[in-house]
C-alpha positions, 0 to 999 in steps of 0.5 A, a space after each residue: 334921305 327922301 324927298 320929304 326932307 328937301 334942303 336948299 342946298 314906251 315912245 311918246 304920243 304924236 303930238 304932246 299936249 301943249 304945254 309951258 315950261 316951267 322951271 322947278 324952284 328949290 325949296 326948304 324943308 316943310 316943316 320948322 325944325 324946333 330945338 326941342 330934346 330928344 325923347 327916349 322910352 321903353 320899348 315894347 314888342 309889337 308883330 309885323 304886317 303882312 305880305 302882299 306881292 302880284 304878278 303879270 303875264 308878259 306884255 310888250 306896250 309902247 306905252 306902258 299900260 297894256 296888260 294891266 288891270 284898267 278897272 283899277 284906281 290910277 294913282 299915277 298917270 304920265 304922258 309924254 313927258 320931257 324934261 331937261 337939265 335946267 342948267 344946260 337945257 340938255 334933254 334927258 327925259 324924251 316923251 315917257 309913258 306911264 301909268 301906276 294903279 293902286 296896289 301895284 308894284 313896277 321896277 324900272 330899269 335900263 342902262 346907265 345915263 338912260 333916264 331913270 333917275 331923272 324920271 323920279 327926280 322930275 316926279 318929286 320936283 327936283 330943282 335940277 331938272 326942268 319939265 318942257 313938255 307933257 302931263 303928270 296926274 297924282 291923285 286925279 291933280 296935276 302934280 307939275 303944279 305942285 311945290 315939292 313939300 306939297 308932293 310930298 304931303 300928298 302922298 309922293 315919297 322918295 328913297 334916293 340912291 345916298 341918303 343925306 345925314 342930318 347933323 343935329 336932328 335926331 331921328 325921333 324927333 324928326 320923324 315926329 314933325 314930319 308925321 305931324 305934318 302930314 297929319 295936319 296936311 289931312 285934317 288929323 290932330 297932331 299925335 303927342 311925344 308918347 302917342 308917336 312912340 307907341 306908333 312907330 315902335 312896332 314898325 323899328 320891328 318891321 325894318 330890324 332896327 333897334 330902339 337906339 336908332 331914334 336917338 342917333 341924328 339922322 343917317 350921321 354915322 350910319 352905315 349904308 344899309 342902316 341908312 336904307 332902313 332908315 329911308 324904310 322907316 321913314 316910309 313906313 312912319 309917313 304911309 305914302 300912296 306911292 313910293 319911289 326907291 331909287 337904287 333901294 338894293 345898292 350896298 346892301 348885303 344879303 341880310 340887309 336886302 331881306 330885311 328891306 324887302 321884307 319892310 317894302 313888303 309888309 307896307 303894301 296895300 290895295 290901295 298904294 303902290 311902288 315903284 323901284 328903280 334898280 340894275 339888279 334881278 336879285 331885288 325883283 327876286 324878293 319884291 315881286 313887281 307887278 311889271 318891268 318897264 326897261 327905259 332907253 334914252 329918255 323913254 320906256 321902251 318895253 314892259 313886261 313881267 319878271 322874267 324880263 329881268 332874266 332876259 336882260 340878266 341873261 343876254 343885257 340891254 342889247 337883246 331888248 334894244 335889238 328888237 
């Protein structure tokens, strides 16, 4: 489930800026939900977006922005940072380097237990991890200022690797209060039951869903690529500036890996971007990133384009460790 529904439940620079810890609380959903019934209309078909992928020549940056189109928009900008388990104070992330433009595509990879995971949790401020050290900019804010929900109402969305069920809560009905509140977040009027279907109707399309999903509870019973069409769809009804999806492609067979991509695909625009996390070459091969960055022991340590994926497919995490 991404983040948007929160239950209680490369080398770094020299000298980072100095900064003061500060523990991530855990926080609640944004949004109250109202017992209210569930919706159920009649569908009409409507097309799908379009495509739009990028690609980049091979660079090598310690600190992964070399190579890059610097007269874009940054959406992203992270330097130097740490993080640690908050429970234990293990250092997980050790000086990360990174900086996403609008409409671009970057996949991280890298070993297990390498930090990747760990870098998207930090970004959408999970309480497990607690940031000590270096600086996040989203939107031209500080985004280690922000709560959570207010992360998520800002334009950060994330896809994790096990989506959550939500027993009780349909999906319309709850795509509906999250629509509405980020809507409300911009200054927009709340859409209505009927306004809301007609909106998200065309993009059931865009993932291959069908309509009856909107009346199932949220991922309860769902199978593993159906719950990561969900994790789209929800993507897809919130129209985030930036979408982290943790491990997108895990479980899915082939039919549902097109359709995902194809969805993740037809969001994409000038002015918002991706980024993915995955071990897999066969996700890059129908989301073309517009570069790779391979994370080593709590830092990135190489970026480079697509075919960096083959040389790790091809000789694995030595060969790029070795150099």
């Amino acid at each position: 489930m991404a983040w948007q529904i929160q239950c209680t439940a490369s080398s770094p620079p020299a000298s980072p800026p100095p900064f003061t810890p500060k523990c991530l609380p855990p926080r609640s959903l944004f949004f109250t939900l109202s017992a209210t019934s569930s919706s159920r209309f009649c569908p009409h078909h409507m097309p799908s977006l379009r495509s739009v992928t990028c690609s980049l020549s091979a660079v090598e940056s310690p600190t992964s922005t070399a190579g890059l189109d610097d007269s874009k928009t940054p959406l992203l900008e992270v330097k130097g940072l740490t993080a640690v388990i908050a429970e234990t104070k293990q250092e997980i992330l050790k000086g990360v380097n990174l900086v996403v433009h609008q409409g671009e595509i970057h996949a991280i990879m890298g070993k297990n237990g390498s930090g990747k995971s760990t870098f998207s949790k930090v970004l959408v401020g999970h309480p497990d991890y607690e940031v000590t050290g270096g600086s996040v900019v989203f939107k031209g804010e500080n985004l280690l200022d922000m709560e959570p929900e207010e992360r998520s109402l800002a334009g950060l969305f994330m896809s994790f690797q096990a989506p959550i069920e939500i027993p009780g809560v349909n999906n319309i009905d709850f795509l509906h209060m999250a629509y509405n509140a980020r809507r409300k977040k911009l200054g927009e009027l709340e859409l209505g039951p009927l306004e809301f279907y007609a909106y998200i109707y065309p993009k059931l399309d865009l993932v291959n869903m069908k309509t009856d999903f909107l009346n199932r509870n949220v991922n309860e019973g769902f199978s593993g690529g159906e719950r990561k069409r969900n994790e789209i769809l929800q993507l897809a009804v919130l129209g985030a500036d930036l979408a982290i999806l943790d491990e997108i492609d895990s479980g899915l067979d082939i039919d549902a890996l097109r359709d995902v991509a194809k969805a993740v695909n037809g969001l994409l625009t000038p002015k918002n971007s991706v980024m993915m996390i995955t071990h897999y070459r066969r996700l890059l091969e129908v989301i073309k990133p517009t570069c790779i960055h391979i994370m080593e022991d709590g830092r990135i340590i190489k970026t480079g384009d697509s075919s960096l994926a083959k040389v790790l497919e091809e000789k694995g995490y030595t060969s790029i460790s070795a150099e």
